[in-house]
C-alpha positions as CSV (number, residue, x, y, z in Angstrom):
1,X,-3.7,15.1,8.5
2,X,-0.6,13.8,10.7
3,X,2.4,13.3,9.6
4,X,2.4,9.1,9.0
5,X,-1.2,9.4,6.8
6,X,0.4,12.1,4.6
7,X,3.7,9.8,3.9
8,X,1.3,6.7,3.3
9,X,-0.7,8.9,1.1
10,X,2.3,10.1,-0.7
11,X,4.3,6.5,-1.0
12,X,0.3,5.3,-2.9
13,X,1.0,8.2,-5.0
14,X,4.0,7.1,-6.3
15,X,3.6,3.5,-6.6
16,X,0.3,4.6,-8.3
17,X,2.7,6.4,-10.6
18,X,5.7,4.3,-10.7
19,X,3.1,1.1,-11.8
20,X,1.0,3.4,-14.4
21,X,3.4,4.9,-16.0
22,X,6.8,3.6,-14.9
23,X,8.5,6.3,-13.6
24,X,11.8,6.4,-11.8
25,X,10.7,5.5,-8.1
26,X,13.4,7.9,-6.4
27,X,12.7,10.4,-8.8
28,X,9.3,10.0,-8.3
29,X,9.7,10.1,-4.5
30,X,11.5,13.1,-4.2
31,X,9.3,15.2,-6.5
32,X,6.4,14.2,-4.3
33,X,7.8,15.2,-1.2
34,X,9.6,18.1,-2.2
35,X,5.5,19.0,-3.0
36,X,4.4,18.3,-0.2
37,X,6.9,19.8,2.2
38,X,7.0,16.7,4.4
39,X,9.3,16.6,7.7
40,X,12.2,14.2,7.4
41,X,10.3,11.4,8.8
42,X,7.9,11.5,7.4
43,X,10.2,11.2,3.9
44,X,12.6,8.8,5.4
45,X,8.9,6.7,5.7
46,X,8.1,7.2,2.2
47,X,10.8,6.2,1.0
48,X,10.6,2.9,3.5
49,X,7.0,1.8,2.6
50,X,7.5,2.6,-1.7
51,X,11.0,0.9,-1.3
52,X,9.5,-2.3,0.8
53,X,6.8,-2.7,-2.2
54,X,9.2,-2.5,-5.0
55,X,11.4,-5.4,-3.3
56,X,8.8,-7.8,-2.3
57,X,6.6,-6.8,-5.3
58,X,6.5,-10.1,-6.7
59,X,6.1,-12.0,-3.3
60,X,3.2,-9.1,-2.2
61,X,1.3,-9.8,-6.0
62,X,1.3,-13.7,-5.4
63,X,-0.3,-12.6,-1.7
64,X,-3.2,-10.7,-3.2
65,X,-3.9,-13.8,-6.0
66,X,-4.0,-15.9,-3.3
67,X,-6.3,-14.0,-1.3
68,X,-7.9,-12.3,-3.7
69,X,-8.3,-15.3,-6.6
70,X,-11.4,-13.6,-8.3
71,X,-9.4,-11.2,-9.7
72,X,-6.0,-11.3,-11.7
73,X,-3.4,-9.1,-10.2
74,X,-3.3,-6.8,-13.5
75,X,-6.9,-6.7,-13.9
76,X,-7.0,-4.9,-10.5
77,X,-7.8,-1.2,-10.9
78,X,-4.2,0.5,-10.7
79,X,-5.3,2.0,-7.0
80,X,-6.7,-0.7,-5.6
81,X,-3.5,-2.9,-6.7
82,X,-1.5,-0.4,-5.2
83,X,-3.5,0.0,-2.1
84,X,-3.3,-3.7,-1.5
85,X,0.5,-3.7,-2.0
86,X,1.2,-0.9,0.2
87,X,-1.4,-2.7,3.6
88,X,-0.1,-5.9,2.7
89,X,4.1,-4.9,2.7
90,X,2.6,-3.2,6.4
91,X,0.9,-6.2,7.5
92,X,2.8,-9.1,6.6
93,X,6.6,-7.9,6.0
94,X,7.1,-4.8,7.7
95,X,5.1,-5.6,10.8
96,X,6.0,-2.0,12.6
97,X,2.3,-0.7,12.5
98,X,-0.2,-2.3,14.2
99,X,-2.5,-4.3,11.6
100,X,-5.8,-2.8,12.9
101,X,-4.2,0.2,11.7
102,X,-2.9,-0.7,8.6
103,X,-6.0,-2.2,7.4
104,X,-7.8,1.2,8.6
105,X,-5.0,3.3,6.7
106,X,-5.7,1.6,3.4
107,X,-9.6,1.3,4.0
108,X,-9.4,5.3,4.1
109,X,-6.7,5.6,1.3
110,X,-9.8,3.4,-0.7
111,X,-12.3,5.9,-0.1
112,X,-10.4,8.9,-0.7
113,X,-9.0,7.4,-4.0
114,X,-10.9,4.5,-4.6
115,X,-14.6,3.6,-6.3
116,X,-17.2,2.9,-5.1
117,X,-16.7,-0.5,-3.7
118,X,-12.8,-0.3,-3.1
119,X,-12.7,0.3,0.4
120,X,-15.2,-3.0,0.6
121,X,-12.7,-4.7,-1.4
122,X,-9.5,-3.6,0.0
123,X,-11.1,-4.3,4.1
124,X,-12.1,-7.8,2.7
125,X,-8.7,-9.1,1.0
126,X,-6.8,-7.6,4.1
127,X,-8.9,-9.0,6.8
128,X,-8.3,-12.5,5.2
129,X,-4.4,-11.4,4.5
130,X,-4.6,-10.5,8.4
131,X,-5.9,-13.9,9.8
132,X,-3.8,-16.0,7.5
133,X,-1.0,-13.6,9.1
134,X,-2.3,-14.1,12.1
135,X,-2.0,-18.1,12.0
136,X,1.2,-19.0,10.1
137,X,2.8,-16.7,13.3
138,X,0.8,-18.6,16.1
């Protein structure tokens, strides 16, 4: 697994955690890390992607109502809420991946973590996040 998919993989963990149970993020950051013996950047983009959620957390959770209206933010199973926070912060803030492979990160983070029907789910809401995207830029 390179280097990128293991931080994304880690920064889900800790949101995961951070919204479940509401642990301190840094502290929560660190531990994970430190377990996971991760080169420095891949920590300093950790810290980057579970930092850019936290801040725009309210704006990101207003995103997935709108583009996912069928289901209430907090009804949301806890990793597919977090999933969708983590693709949308890459797709429509931080705008340094390329949104193909955003969307393909969190479609695989959904069916390594996810039900059933998450990675369905998750593809769906982000391809619609992605167009909308798409046309407010263009």
């Amino acid at each position: 697994m390179g280097t990128r998919r293991k931080a994304r993989v880690i920064a889900l963990q800790a949101l995961f955690e951070v919204d479940s149970v509401g642990h301190d993020a840094g502290e929560t950051v660190s531990r994970l890390v430190a377990e996971a013996a991760l080169p420095e950047e891949g920590e300093v983009f950790v810290r980057e992607l579970v930092a850019g959620v936290l801040t725009n957390k309210d704006r990101i959770d207003s995103m997935i109502q709108t583009y996912a209206p069928a289901w209430p933010v907090a009804q949301l199973a806890a990793i597919d809420r977090n999933i969708l926070r983590l693709a949308i912060f890459e797709v429509s803030l931080n705008n340094r991946v390329p949104v193909k492979a955003a969307i393909n990160e969190a479609v695989e983070l959904a069916k390594t973590f996810g039900s059933e029907n998450s990675a369905k789910f998750i593809n769906g809401v982000l391809g619609t996040v992605s167009a909308q995207s798409s046309r407010e830029r263009g």
